[in-house]
N, CA, C and O atoms as a printed pandas DataFrame, in Angstrom:
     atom_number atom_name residue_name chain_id  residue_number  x_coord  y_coord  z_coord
0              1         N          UNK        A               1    0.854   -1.178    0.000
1              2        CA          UNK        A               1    0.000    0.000    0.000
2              3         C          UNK        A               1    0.897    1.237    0.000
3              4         O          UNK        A               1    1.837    1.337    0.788
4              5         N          UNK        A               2    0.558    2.275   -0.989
5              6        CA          UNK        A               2    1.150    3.056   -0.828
6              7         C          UNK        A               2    0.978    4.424    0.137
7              8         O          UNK        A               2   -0.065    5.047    0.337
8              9         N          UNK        A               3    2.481    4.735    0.740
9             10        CA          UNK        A               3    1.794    5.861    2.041
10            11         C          UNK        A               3    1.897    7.107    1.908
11            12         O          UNK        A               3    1.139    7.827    2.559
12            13         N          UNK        A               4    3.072    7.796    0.839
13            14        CA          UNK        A               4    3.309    8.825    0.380
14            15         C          UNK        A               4    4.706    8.887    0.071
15            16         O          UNK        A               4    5.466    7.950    0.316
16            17         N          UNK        A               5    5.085   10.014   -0.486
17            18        CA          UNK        A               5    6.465   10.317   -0.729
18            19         C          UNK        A               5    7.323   10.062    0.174
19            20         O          UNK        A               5    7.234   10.249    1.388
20            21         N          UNK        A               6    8.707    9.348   -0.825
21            22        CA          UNK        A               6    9.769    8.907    0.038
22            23         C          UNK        A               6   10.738   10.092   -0.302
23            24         O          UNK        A               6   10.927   10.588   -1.413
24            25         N          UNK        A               7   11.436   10.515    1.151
25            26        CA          UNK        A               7   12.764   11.618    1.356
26            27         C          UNK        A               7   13.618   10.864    1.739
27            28         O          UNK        A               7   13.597    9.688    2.103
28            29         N          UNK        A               8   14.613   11.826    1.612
29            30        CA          UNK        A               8   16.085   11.039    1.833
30            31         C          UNK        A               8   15.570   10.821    3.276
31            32         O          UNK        A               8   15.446    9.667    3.688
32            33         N          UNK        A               9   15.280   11.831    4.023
33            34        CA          UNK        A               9   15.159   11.553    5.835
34            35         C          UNK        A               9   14.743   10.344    5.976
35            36         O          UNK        A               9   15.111    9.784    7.009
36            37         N          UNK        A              10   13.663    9.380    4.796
37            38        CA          UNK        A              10   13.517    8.277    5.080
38            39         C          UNK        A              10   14.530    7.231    5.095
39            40         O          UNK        A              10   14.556    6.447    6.044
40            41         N          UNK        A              11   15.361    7.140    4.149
41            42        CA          UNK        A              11   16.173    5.852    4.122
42            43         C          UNK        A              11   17.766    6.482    4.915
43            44         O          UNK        A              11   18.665    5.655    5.066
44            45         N          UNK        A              12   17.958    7.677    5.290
45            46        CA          UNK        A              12   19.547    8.290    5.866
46            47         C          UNK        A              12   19.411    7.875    6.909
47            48         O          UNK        A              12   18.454    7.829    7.682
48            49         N          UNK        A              13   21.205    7.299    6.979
49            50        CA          UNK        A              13   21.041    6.872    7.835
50            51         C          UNK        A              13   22.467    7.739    8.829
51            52         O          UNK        A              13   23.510    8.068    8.266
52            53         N          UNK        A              14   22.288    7.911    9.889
53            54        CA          UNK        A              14   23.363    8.912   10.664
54            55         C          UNK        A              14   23.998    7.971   11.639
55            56         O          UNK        A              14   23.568    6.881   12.015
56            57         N          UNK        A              15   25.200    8.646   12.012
57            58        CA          UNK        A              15   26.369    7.916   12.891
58            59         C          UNK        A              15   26.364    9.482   13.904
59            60         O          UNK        A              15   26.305   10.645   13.505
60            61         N          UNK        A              16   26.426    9.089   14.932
61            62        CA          UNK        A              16   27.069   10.197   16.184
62            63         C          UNK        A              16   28.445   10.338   16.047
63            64         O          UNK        A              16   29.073    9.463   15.452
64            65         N          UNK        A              17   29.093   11.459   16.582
65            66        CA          UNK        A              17   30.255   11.339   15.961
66            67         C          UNK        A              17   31.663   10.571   16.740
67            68         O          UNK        A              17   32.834   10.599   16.361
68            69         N          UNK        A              18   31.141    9.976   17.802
69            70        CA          UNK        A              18   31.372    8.843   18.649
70            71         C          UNK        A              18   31.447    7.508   17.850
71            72         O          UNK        A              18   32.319    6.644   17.757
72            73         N          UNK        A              19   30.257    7.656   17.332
73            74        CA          UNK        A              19   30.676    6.075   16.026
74            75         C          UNK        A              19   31.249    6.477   15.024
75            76         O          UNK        A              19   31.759    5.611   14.313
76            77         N          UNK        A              20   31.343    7.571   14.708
77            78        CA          UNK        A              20   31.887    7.768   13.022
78            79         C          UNK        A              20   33.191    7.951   13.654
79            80         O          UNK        A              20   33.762    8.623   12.795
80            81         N          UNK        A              21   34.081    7.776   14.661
81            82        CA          UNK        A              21   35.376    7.685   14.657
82            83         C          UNK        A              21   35.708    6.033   15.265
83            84         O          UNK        A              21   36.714    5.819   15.942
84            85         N          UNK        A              22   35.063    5.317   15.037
85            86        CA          UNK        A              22   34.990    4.112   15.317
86            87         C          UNK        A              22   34.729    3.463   13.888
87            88         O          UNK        A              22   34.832    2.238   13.936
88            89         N          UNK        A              23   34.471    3.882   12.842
89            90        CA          UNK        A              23   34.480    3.381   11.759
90            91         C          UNK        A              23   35.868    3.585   10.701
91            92         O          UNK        A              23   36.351    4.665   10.361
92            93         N          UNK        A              24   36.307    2.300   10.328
93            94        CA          UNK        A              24   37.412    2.143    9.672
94            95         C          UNK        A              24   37.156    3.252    8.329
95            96         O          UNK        A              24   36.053    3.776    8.171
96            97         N          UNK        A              25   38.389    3.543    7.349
97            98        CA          UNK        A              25   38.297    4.570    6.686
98            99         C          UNK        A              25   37.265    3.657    5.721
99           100         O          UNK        A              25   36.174    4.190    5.519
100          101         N          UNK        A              26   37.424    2.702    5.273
101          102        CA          UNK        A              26   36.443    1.963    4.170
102          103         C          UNK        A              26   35.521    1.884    4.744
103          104         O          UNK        A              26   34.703    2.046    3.839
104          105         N          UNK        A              27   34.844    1.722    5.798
105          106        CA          UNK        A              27   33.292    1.852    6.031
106          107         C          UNK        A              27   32.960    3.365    6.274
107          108         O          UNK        A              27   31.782    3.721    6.250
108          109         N          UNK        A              28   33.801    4.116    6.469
109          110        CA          UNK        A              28   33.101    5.428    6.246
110          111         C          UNK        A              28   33.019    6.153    4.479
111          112         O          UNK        A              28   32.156    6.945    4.102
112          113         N          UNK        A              29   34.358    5.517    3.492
113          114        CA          UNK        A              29   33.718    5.707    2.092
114          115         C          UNK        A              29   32.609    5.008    1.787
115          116         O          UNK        A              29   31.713    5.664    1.257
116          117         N          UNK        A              30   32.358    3.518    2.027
117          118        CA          UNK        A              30   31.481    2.804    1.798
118          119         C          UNK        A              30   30.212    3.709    2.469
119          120         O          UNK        A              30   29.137    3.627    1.875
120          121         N          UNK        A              31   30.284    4.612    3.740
121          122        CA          UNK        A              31   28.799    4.730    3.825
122          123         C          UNK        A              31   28.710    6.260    3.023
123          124         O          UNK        A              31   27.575    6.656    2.757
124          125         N          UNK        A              32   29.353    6.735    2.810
125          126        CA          UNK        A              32   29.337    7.563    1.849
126          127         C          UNK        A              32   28.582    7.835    0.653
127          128         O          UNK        A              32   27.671    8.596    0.327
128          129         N          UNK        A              33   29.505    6.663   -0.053
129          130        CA          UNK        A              33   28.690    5.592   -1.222
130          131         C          UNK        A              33   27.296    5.688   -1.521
131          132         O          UNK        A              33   26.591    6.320   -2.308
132          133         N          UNK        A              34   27.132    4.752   -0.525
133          134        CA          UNK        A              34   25.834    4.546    0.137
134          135         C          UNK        A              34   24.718    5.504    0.161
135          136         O          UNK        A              34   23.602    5.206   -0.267
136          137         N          UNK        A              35   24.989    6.566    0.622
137          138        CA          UNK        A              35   24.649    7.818    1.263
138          139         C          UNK        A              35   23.867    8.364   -0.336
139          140         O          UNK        A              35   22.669    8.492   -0.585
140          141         N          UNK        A              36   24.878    8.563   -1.085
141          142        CA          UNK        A              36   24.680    9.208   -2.387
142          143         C          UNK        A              36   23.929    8.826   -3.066
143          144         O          UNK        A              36   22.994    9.475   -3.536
144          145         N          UNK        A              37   24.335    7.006   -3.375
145          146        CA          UNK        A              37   23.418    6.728   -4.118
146          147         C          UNK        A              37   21.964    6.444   -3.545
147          148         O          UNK        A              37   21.189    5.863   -4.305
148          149         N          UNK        A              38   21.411    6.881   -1.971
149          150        CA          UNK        A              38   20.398    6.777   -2.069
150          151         C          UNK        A              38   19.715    7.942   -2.220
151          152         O          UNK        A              38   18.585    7.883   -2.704
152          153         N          UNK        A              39   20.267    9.196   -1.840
153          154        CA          UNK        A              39   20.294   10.393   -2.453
154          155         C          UNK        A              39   19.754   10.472   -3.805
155          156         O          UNK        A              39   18.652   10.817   -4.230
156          157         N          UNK        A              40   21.205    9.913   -4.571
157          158        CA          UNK        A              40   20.412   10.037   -6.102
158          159         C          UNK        A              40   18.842    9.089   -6.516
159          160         O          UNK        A              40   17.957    9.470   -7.282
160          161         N          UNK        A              41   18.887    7.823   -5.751
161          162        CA          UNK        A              41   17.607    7.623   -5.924
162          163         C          UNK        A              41   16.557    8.467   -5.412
163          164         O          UNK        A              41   15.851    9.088   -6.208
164          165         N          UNK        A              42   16.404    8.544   -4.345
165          166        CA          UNK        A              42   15.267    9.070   -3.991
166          167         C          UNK        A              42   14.824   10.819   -4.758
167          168         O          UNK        A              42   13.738   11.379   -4.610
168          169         N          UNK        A              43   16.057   11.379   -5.578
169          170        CA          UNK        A              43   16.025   12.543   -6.425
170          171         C          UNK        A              43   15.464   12.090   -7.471
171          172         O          UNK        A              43   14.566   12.829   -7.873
172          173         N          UNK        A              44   15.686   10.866   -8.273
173          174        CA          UNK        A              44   14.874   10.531   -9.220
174          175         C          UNK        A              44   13.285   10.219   -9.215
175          176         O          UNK        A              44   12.528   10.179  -10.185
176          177         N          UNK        A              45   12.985   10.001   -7.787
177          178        CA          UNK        A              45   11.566    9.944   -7.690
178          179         C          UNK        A              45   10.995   11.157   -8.213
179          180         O          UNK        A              45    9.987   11.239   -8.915
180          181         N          UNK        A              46   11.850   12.239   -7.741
181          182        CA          UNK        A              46   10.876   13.487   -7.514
182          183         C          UNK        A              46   10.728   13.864   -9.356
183          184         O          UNK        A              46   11.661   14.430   -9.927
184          185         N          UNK        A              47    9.623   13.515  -10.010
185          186        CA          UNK        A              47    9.718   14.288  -11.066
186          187         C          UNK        A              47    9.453   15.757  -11.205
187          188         O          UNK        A              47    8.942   16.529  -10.395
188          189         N          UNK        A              48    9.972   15.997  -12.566
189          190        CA          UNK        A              48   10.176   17.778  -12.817
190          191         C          UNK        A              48   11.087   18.529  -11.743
191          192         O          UNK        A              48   11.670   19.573  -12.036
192          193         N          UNK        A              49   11.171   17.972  -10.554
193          194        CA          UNK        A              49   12.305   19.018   -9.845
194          195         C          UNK        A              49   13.559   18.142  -10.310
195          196         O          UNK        A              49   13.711   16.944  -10.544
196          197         N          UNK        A              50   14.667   19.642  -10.352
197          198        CA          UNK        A              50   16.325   19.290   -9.697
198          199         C          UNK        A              50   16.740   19.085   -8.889
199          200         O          UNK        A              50   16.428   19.847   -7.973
200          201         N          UNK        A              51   17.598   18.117   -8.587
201          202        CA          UNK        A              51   17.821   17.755   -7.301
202          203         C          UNK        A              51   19.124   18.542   -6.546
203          204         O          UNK        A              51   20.178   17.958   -6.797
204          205         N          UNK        A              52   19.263   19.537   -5.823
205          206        CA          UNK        A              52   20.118   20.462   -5.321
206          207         C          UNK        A              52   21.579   18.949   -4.776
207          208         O          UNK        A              52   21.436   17.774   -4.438
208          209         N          UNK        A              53   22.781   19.807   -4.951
209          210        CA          UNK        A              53   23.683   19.266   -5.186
210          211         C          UNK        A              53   24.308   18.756   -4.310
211          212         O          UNK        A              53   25.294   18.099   -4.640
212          213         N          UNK        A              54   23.940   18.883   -2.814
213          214        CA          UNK        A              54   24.387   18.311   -1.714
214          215         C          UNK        A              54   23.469   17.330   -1.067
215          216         O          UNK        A              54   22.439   16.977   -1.642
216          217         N          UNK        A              55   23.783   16.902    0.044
217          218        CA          UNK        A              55   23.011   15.777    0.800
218          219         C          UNK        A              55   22.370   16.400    2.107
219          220         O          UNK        A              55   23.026   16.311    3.146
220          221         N          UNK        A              56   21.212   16.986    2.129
221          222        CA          UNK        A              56   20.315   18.002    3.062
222          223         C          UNK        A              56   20.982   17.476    4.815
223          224         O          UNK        A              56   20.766   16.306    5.130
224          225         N          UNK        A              57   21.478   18.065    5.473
225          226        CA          UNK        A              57   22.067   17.289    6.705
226          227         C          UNK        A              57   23.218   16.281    6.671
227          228         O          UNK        A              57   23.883   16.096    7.690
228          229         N          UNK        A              58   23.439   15.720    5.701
229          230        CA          UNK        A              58   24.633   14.887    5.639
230          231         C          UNK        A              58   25.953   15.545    6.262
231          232         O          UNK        A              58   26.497   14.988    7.215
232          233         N          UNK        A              59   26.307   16.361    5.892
233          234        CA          UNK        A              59   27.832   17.266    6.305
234          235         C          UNK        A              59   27.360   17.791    7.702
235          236         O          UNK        A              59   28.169   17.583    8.606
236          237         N          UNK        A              60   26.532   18.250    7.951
237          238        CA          UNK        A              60   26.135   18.697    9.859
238          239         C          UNK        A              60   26.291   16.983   10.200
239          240         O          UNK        A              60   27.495   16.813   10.389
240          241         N          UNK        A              61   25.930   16.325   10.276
241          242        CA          UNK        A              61   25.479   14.954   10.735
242          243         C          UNK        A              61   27.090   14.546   10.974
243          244         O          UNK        A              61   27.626   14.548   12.083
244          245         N          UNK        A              62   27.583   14.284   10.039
245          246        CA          UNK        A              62   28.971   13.445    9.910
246          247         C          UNK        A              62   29.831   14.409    9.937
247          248         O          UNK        A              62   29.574   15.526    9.487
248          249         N          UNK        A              63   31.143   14.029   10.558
249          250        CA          UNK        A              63   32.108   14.699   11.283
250          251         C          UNK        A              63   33.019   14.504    9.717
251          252         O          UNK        A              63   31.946   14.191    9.201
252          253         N          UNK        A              64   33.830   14.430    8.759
253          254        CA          UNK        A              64   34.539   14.560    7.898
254          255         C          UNK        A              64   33.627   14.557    6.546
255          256         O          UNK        A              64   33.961   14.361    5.378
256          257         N          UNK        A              65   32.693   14.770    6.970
257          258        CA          UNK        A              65   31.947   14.754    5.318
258          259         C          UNK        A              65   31.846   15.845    5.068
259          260         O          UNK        A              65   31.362   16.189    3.990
């Protein structure tokens, strides 16, 4: 059933910055990765808009992003 529009706030996922220095350098590119491409999906939902070029909260959230 469908419930309404999906945002990134739905599928992002955040680290405190207590865990994000507990994560090896490859799991923090890997969530990176991650990060983007669900970004870019969930931008493709939105038809007719552009999708602005950053990740809304991502860089406040995470300590080296």
């Amino acid at each position: 059933v469908f419930q309404g529009a999906v945002t990134f706030e739905d599928v992002a996922v955040y680290f405190s910055p207590e865990e994000w220095v507990e994560l090896a350098a490859w799991q923090r590119e890997l969530y990176q990765e991650v990060m983007m491409d669900n970004y870019d999906l969930v931008a493709s939902l939105e038809r007719g808009c552009s999708a602005p070029a950053a990740l809304p909260g991502l860089a406040e959230s995470v300590p080296g992003v």
